[in-house]
Each structure stands twice: as C-alpha cells, then as structure tokens.
VOGU-3710 file (C-alpha; in Angstrom, 3 decimals, decimal comma):
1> xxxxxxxxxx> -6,714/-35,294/-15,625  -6,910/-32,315/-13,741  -4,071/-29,464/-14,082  -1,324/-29,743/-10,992  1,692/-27,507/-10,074  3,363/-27,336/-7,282  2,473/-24,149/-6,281  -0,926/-21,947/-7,124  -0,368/-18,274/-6,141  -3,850/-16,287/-6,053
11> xxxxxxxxxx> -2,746/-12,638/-6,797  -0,134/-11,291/-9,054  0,406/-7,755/-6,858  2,762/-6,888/-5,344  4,144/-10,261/-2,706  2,477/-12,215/-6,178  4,808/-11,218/-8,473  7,972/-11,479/-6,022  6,660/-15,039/-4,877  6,325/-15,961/-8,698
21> xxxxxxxxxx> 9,725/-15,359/-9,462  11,663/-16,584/-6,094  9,919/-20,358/-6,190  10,424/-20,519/-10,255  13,758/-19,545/-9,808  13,915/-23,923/-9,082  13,322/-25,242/-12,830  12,177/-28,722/-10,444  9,741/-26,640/-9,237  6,447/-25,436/-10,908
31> xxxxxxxxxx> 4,494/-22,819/-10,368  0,979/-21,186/-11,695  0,100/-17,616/-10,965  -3,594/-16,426/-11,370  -4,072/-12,888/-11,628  -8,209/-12,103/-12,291  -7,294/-8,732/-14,369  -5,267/-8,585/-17,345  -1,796/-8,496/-18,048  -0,378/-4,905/-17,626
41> xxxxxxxxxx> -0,491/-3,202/-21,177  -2,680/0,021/-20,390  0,009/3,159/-21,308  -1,190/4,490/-17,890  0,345/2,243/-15,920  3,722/3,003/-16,991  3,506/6,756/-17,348  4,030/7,539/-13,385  1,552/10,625/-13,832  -0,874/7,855/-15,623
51> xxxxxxxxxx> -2,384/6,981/-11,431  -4,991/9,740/-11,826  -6,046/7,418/-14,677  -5,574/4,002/-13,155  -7,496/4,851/-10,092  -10,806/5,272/-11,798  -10,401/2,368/-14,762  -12,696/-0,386/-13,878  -10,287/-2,637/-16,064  -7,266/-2,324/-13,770
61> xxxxxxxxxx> -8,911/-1,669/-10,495  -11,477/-3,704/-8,138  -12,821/0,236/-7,813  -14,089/-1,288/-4,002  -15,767/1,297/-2,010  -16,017/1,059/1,655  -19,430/1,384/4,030  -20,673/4,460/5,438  -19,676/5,620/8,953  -20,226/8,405/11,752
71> xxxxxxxxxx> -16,829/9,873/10,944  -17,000/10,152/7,917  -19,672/11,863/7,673  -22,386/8,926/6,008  -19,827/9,037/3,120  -18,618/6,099/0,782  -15,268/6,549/-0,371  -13,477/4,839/-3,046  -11,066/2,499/-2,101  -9,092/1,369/-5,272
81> xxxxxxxxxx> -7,507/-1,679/-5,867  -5,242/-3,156/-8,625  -6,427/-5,626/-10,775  -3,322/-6,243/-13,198  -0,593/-7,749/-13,338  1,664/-6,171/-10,052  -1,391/-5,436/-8,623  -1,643/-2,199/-6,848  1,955/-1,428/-7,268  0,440/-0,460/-10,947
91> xxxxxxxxxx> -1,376/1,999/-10,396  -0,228/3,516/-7,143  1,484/6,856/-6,544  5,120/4,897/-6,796  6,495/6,209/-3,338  8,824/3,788/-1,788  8,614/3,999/1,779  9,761/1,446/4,145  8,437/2,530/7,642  10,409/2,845/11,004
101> xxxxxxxxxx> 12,409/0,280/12,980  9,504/0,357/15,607  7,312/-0,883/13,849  8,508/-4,160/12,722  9,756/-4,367/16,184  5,973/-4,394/17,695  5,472/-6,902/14,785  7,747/-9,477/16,638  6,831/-8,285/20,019  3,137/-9,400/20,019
111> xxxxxxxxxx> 4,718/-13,113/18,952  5,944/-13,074/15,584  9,816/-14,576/15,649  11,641/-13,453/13,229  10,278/-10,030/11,760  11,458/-7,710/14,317  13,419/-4,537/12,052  17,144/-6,298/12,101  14,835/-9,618/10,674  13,558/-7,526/8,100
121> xxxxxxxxxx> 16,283/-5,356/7,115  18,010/-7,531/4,723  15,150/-8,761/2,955  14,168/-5,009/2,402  18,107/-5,090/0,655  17,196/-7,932/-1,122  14,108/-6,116/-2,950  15,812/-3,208/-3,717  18,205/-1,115/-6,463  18,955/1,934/-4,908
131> xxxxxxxxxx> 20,177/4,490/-6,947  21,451/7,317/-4,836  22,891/8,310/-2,026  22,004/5,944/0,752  24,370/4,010/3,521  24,583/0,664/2,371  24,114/-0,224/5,676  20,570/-0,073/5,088  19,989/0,256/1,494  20,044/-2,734/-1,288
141> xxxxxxxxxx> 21,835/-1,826/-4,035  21,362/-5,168/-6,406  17,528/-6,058/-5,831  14,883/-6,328/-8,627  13,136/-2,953/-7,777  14,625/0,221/-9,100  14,186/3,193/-6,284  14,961/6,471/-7,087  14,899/10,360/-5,845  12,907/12,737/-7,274
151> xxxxxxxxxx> 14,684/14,853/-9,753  11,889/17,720/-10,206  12,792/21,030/-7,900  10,032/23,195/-7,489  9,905/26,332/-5,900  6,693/25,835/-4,118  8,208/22,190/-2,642  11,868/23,732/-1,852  9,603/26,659/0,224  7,785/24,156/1,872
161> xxxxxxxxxx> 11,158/21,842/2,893  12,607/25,463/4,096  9,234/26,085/5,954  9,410/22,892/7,738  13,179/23,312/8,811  12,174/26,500/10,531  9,444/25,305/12,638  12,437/22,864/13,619  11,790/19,839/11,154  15,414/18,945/10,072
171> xxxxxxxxxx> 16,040/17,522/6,490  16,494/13,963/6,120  18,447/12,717/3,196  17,243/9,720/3,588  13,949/8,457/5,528  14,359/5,006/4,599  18,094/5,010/6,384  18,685/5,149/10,182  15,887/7,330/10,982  12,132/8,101/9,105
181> xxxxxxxxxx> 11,817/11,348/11,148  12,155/15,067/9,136  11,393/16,040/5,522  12,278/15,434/2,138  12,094/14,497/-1,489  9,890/11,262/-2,185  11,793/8,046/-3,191  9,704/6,506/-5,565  9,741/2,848/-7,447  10,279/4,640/-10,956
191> xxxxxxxxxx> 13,151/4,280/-13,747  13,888/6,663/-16,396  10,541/8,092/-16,048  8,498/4,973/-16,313  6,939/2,978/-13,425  8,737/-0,269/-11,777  6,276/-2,251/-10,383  6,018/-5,805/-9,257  5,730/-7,340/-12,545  7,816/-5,256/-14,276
201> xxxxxxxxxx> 10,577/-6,269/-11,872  9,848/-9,436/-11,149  7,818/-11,212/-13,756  9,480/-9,892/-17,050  12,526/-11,451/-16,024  11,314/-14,402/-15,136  8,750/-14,442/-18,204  10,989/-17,171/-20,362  10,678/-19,844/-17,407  9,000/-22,730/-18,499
211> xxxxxxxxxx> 8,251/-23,991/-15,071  6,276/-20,545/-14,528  2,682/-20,333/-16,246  1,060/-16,514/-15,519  -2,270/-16,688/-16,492  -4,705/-13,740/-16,324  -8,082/-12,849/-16,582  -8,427/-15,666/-14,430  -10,952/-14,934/-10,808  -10,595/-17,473/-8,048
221> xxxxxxxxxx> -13,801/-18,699/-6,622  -13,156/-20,884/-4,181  -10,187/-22,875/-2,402  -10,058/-26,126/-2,999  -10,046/-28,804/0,348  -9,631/-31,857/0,709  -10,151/-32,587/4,840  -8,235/-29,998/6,448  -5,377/-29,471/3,239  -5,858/-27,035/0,593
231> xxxxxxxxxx> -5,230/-28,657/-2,647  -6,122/-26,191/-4,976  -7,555/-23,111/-6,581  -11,355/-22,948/-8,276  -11,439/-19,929/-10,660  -13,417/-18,792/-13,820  -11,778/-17,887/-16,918  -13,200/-14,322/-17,931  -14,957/-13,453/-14,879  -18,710/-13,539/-14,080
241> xxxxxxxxxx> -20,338/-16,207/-16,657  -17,097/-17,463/-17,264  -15,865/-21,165/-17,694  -14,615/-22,499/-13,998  -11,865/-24,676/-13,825  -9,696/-26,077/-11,548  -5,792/-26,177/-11,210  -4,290/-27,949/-8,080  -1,135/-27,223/-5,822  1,280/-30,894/-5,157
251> xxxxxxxxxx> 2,738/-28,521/-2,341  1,183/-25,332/-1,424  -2,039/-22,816/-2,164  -0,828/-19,132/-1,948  -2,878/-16,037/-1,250  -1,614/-13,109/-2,385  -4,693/-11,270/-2,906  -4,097/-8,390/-0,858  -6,150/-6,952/2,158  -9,616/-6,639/0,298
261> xxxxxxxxxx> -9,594/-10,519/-1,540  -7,808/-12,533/0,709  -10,065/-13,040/3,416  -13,160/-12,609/1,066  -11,849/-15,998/-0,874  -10,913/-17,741/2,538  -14,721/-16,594/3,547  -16,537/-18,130/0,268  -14,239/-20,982/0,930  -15,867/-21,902/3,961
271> xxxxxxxxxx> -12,795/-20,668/6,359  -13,917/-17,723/8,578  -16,094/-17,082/11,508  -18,687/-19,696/11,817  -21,882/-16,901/12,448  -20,370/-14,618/9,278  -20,323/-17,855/7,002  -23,715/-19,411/8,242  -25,805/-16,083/7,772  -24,214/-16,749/3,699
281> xxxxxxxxxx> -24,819/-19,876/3,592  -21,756/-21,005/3,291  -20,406/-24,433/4,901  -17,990/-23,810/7,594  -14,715/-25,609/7,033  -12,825/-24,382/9,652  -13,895/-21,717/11,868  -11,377/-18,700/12,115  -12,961/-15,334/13,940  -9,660/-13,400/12,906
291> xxxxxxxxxx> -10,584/-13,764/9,259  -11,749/-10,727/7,513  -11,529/-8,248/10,840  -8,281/-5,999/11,665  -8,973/-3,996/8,737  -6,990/-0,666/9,248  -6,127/2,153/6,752  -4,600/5,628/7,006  -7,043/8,034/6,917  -6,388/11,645/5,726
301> xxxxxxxxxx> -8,301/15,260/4,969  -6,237/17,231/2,739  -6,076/20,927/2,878  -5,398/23,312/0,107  -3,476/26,849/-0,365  -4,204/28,676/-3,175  -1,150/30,279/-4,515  0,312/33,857/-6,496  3,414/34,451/-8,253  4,302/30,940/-9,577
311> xxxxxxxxxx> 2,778/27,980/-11,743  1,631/25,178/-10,245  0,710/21,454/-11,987  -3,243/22,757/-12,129  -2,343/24,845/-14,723  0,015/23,083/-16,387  -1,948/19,937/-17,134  -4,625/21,860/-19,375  -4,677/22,862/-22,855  -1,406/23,988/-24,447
321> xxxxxxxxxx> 0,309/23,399/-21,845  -0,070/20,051/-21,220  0,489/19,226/-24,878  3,882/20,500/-24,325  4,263/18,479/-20,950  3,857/15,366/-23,624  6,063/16,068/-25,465  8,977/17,481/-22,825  7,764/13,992/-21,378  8,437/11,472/-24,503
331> xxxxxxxxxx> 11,734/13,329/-25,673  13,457/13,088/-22,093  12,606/16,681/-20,624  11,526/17,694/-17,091  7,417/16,928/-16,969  4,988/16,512/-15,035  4,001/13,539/-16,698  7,638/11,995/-14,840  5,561/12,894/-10,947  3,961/10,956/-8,255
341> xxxxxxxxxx> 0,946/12,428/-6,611  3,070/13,109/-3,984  6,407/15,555/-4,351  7,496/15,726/-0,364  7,152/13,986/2,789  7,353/15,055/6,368  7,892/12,754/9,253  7,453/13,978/12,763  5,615/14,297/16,172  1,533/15,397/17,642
351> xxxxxxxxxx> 3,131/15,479/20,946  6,396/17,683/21,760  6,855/16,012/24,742  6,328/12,462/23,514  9,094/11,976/20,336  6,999/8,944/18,939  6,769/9,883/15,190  3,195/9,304/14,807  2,406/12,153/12,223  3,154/11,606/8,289
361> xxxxxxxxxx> 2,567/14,965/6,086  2,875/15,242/2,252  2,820/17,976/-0,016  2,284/19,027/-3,623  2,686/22,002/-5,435  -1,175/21,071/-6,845  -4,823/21,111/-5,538  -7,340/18,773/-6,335  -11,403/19,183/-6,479  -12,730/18,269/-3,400
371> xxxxxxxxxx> -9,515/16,208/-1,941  -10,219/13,488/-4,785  -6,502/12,767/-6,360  -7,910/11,841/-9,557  -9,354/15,160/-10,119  -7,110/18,643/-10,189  -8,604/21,664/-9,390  -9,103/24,872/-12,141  -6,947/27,244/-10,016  -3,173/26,861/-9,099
381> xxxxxxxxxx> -2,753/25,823/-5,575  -1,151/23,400/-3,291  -1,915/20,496/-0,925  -0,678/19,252/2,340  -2,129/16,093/3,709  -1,677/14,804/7,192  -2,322/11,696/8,805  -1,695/9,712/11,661  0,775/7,056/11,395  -0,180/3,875/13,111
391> xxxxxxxxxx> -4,257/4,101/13,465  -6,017/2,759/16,436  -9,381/2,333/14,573  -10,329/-0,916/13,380  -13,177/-2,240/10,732  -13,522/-5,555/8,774  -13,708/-7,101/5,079  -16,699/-9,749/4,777  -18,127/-11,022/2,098  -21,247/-10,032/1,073
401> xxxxxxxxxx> -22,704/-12,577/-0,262  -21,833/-16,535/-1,266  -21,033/-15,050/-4,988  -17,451/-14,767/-5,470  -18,099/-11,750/-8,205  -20,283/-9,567/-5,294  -18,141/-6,823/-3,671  -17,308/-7,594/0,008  -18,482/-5,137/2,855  -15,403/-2,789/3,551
411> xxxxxxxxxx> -15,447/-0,848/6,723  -12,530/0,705/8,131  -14,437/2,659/10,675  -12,319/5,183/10,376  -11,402/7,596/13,637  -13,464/5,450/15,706  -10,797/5,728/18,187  -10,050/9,085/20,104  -6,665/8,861/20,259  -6,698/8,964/16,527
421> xxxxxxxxxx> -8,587/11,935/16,417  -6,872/13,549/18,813  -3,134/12,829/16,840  -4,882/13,598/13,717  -5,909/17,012/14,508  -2,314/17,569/15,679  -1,613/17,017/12,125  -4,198/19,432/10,641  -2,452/21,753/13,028  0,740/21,489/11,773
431> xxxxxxxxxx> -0,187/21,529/7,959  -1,720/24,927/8,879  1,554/26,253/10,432  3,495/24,559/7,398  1,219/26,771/4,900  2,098/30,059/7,281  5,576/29,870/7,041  7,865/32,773/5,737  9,538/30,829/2,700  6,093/30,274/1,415
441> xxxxxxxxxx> 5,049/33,917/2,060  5,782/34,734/-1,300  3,623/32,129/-2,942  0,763/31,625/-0,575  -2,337/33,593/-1,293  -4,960/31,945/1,307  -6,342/29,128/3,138  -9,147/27,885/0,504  -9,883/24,891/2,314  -11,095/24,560/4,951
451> xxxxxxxxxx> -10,880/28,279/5,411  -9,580/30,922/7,896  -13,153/30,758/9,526  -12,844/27,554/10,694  -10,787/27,346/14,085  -11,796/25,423/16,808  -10,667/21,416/17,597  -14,978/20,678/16,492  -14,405/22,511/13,444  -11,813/21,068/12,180
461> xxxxxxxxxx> -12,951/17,488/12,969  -16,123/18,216/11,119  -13,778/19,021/8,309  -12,021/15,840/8,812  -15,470/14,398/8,748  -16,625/16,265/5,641  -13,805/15,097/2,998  -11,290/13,539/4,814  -10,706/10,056/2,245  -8,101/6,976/2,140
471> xxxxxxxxxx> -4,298/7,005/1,645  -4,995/3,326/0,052  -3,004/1,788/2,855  -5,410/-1,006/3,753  -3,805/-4,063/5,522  -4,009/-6,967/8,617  -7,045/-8,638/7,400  -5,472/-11,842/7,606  -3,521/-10,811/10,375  -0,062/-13,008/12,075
481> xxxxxxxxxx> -0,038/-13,924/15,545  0,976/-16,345/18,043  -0,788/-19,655/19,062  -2,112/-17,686/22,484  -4,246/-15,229/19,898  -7,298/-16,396/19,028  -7,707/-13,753/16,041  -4,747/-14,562/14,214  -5,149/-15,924/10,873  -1,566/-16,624/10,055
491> xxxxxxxxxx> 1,092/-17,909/12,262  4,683/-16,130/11,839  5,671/-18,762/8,926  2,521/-17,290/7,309  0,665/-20,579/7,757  -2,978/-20,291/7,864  -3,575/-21,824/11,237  -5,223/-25,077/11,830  -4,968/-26,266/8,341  -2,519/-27,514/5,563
501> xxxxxxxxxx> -0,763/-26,588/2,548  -2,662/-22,923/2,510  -0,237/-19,701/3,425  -1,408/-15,690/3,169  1,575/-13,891/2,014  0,412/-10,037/1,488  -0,106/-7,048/3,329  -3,195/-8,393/4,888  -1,028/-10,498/7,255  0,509/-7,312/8,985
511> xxxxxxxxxx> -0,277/-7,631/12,775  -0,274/-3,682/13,017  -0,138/-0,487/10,917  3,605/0,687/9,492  4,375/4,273/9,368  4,096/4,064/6,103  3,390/3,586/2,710  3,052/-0,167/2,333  4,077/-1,360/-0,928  7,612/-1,593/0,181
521> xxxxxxxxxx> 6,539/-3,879/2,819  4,375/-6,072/1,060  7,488/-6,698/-1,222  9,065/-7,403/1,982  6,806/-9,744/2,881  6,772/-11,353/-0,623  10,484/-11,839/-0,108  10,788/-13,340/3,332  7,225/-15,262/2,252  9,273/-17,334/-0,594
531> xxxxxxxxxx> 12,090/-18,444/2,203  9,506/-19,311/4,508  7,805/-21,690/1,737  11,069/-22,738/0,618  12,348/-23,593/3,664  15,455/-21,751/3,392  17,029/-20,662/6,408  17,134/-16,751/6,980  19,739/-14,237/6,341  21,620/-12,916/9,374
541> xxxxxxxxxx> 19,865/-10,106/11,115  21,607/-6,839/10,462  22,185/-4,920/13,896  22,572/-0,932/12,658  24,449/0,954/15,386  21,778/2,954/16,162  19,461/-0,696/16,728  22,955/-1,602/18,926  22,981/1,571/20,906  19,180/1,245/21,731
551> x> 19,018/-2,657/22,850
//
C-alpha cells in the first residue's frame, strides 16, 4: 500500500520549515516533509561567521550557477542555494530585513487580495521574537524566530554611520519599524551567537510530533497527477541512483522549493510552457507560460577601501589571531566568529528629487578577493556594496533537461533594463562619496577598487560589468497574480492555477522584487501560506498611523 499523509511539503527552507510546524500543530492532521539535503548538523551552519563556509559546501548547497550574459561581462556567477534542513536560511548572512510598506502594497495592487503591507504586518509579528528596542506596533515579540541587533561596535562601521549622517542620511533605529529609509546596525536572525534559522525555530520544536515525519536526503522527481489533481510526490532516496518511491498527499502537494526548484519540478512534471516542455520531451500536463520566467535578483559590484590606523576582520581571521577569535568566540567574548557578512545597512534615494527609496548600501569593515564573500582579501580594508532595490531586469529558471538531478538554466539577465543601470550607478556614486567622508578620513587610505582612474558613467558600468555578482535574492519564478494574467502561476491563495490539490508557498511566488533581503518574507509567506491551506480566516489588518495618514 502506498505511503499517504495529508500533506507532502517539497522543501524544508525557509516557508518549509514554518509550513511543517503550523499544519502539525493539528495531531488529526499528518504531514511529511522532504528535504533532498541532510539534516542540519555541519558546525558551520550554526557558527554565524560559518556562511563563508556554507556557501561553497556542495553538501549543504545546490552550488547553482547562472548563464552568461552581456552585462555581466560573459561571466557565470555562483548562485548558492541551501540544501539542508531550513534551507537557505542556513547558510545565509542572517540579516533580517523585512522590506518597505510599498512593496507589499504593489503586491496587492497588481491583484493579489489580501497581501497589501497592513495584510502582512501581523503575520511578520507572528514570525518574530524581537529582542530590542522596537514599537510593538510593528514588531512581534512572541514568534518562533529570534531577531536581534548587532552588538559588535567598530570604529570603521561607527565612521561610516557618522559619514552617512553628514551627507544627510539620518539614523534609523529601526528599518524594519515605520520607515526602511537611513542607516544602521543589521538585525540579524541570530541568538547568543549561534544562527536561528527555519529549522532551528520551527522544526526542533515541533520534532516530538508524531503526526510530523521529516525525512531528508530525500530529491523529488516528479509530481504526482492524477487528471488535473496532484496526489503526490515521486522522489529518490539518496539522490542520483537512488531508490524512487512514492508518498501521496489525502489533501494537498506543497512546494516549497524555493525560486531555483520549484518551477524546475513543476517543469519535469509536465506543468509549464508547452514549447519549453516539448523541446525536453516531457508530456505537457497543463500548459502554464508563467512557469519558470520572472526570475529577478539583486545585483551588486562591491567596492573596496583599503584602510590605515585600525584592524580590520582581514587581518584578524589569519594565523594567531584567529585562533584567539575561537576561543573569545566559544567562551562568550566579542568575535568575529559572532558576524554576518554584513555589519551596516543604508537605505535611501538615486534621485533627490524623486524620494522613492530605491538604493540599498551595506558595509563592512573587511574586503574580499575579487568581490567573492567567501574569500577575504590579504590586506585590511573595507567594503561598501550598492544595489538597486526593486530590479526591472528579468530572466528565467528552465530545466535543462528531463533528468530531475541536471542543473536548470538560470538567467537573471541581469541590468538588462536601463533604468536599472541608471539607479545602480547612482549607487556606485554614493558608495564613493560614503568612502570620502571626514569621519572616515582617519582610516581610509585609497580607493583600491575600482580605482581613482576610473570616472566616467562607461567606466564604472564596465566595472559593474567586470565583478559585479548576486546578493542571493532570487525570487517570482512561480509568480501570484490575478485570473486576467496570463503569466501567473499562483493565484493569491497560492493555488497553482488550473489544477488541484498543488500550492507554491516560497519566495518564488513574489509578484515583484522587495527592498530587501528576503528571508524575512519568505517566512512571511510560510506563515500566511499555512492559513491559506488551513482555511483559517486572517488576522485583522494592522493600520500604522503613518499607513492611516497616507490612505
């Protein structure tokens, strides 16, 4: 007799794990979770410094790369995924980062009821354990994920934050509050210096549940139909060569493979564009053009000071030194093992006239070889990246072939659209002026990339060009629309439209780019997902003053 729950859940990232744990929460209800990597036991996972590891361990991460394109210069560039329990929220750089009220209001202004900012406010509260300072207005204070301030102060970073409030960028004491724009300290997902991610938020505490089986190692191959219902989830224990077997959903089939695997699975399950699936030969089930296309990402060149007078993380990490970072780390003290890739974060404008908040900027008081994060540079230095917030430039994921184990094609196209090179080289801009500022005076020695030689708009697009890379903020794949879209994938109950019993609940159904980081989001998503499923009626949008004042 073949295995049935009621619900199969592809993906145990970061909506996975929260889904997991919400429909369990119902001992009459059963539900199996198949995560393809294993469960989430690698040190570096935990140890927030541990990323530079967990983005190059094949073990933990799809390591995807994307296609080659005019702007970027021919070049593939990694494009890491998380393939471990909680998903990417493993082996990410831990910054929790919500986005602005704008954004989820486009969301329900192109047709999707129900997730304009006041819709998704309180699930955001739900997620959440702030500890801080924060108005509660806005900020969850009993949710499963632990979000905290940074507690390192570094001269470099306190230099830069004074910089910034000079050029006229006020301090924000909180951009996850009533407004994103200024700059600050990072709020990260992290807990007495360990990592909180998905599953160690969500899962743990629902580990004991008998009506939950988490199974891993486990790769899904195909989605099981029968006519126009999904009934269940094909997968092979172990990967390429392993056993397949077959577990089926009494209720629903749940993707929450995230941005890259989602559509690839509803592609080599026959549910996709009819010309993509027929040059694969695969049967087309149901033909869906949206499936797959979308793809956006936040793309970013980083540009690095070199520094005098002060000690940065470079030097720090090697030799001695870093043997006594391990131990500060594992007996409580201040270490750099504790930090994110990312120390500060500046929200504001490319257009003084226009106040639209389209430029995000982050610094560290470290430099990396060639802009790769998982790679620090020999000499001390610092980095400032800057990106535009809400890309125009689209791409697509397709599968490559019919074999569930091939890669899929990846290509973001990134700066395809002028208006994003035109905002992004406002940014570049700005992180120049940020580096020239007379708090960092003191500590900044010189421009070492790109260079004082290199000053006109042409130049500094090549640069872009040359070794600009991903934030690893890939979503809409799958993205949610109304009936009257004909590339929409999900409708705003995160139904996959035209069939049965199959839902996408991930960042892949985000109809447009946050200003953002999007973990927080997809957790977000995760959240609302399980009502939706459920059935369960809403909470009460929460109307902020400032949402009041504006309306």
């Amino acid at each position: 007799m073949a295995e049935s729950f009621d619900y199969v859940i592809v993906g145990a990232g970061s909506a996975g794990c929260v889904l997991a744990n919400r429909l369990s929460a119902d001992s009459g209800t059963s539900v199996c979770l198949l995560e393809a990597g294993p469960p989430d036991r690698n040190l570096f996972i935990h140890i927030p410094a541990g990323f530079m590891k967990t983005l190059v361990n094949p073990r933990i991460n799809w390591l995807y790369e994307t296609e080659p394109s005019h702007w970027t210069g021919g070049r593939i560039i990694a494009a890491p995924r998380g393939k471990t329990l909680g998903g990417s929220s493993s082996i990410n750089g831990h910054v929790y980062n919500r986005g602005q009220r704008m954004d989820f209001d486009g969301w329900s202004q192109r047709g999707n009821p129900g997730w304009g900012y006041a819709d998704v406010l309180p699930y955001f509260r739900r997620c959440e354990r702030r500890l801080g300072t924060g108005d509660d207005t806005f900020r969850g204070r009993d949710g499963a994920v632990t979000v905290t301030d940074l507690d390192w102060r570094d001269p470099l970073c306190e230099a830069f934050i004074e910089g910034a409030v000079q050029l006229g960028i006020p301090r924000n004491p909180d951009y996850n509050g009533a407004r994103q724009e200024g700059v600050s300290y990072v709020q990260r997902t992290t807990r007495n210096r360990r990592r909180v991610s998905t599953a160690r938020a969500y899962l743990v505490p629902a580990g004991s549940r008998s009506n939950l089986e988490v199974r891993t190692g486990c790769h899904a191959t195909r989605i099981l139909m029968s006519g126009r219902r999904a009934s269940g989830i094909a997968y092979a224990k172990g990967g390429r060569g392993g056993v397949v077997h077959e577990v089926h959903a009494r209720r629903e089939v749940i993707l929450c493979g995230g941005t890259i695997n989602s559509p690839q699975l509803l592609q080599l399950s026959g549910i996709g564009p009819a010309p993509l699936l027929q040059e694969l030969g695969i049967e087309t089930l149901h033909h869906l053009p949206g499936v797959g296309e979308n793809l956006r990402d936040h793309y970013a060149p980083r540009l690095v000071g070199r520094v005098r007078n002060i000690r940065t993380i470079n030097e720090r990490s090697r030799g001695l030194r870093l043997v006594a970072e391990v131990v500060k780390y594992f007996t409580g003290g201040q270490s750099i093992l504790a930090l994110s890739p990312t120390l500060v974060y500046c929200f504001w404008h490319s257009d003084e006239t226009v106040r639209n908040h389209d430029l995000q900027l982050t610094f560290t008081p470290a430099s990396y070889r060639e802009g790769v994060q998982s790679q620090l540079d020999d000499e001390p230095g610092f980095t400032i990246a800057a990106w535009q917030q809400r890309p125009e430039s689209s791409g697509w994921v397709r599968a490559r072939t019919s074999d569930p184990f091939d890669k899929p094609v990846i290509q973001p196209n990134y700066l395809a659209a002028e208006t994003d090179r035109r905002v992004l080289l406002s940014g570049m801009k700005l992180a120049r002026r940020l580096m020239r500022t007379e708090p960092l005076a003191p500590y900044f020695a010189y421009e070492q990339y790109p260079g004082d030689h290199v000053r006109t708009d042409d130049e500094l697009l090549d640069i872009a060009r040359e070794r600009g890379t991903t934030t690893f903020h890939v979503m809409g794949t799958c993205r949610m629309g109304p009936d009257s879209d004909p590339t929409a994938v999900v409708d705003h109950e995160l139904r996959v439209r035209g069939l049965e019993g199959l839902r996408v609940i991930d960042a892949s159904i985000m109809p447009a780019m946050l200003s953002a980081n999007l973990n927080a989001a997809t957790m977000m998503i995760g959240e609302k997902g399980a009502d939706l499923v459920l059935g369960r009626p809403a909470p009460e949008p929460i109307i902020t003053p400032e949402y009041a004042a504006d309306a």
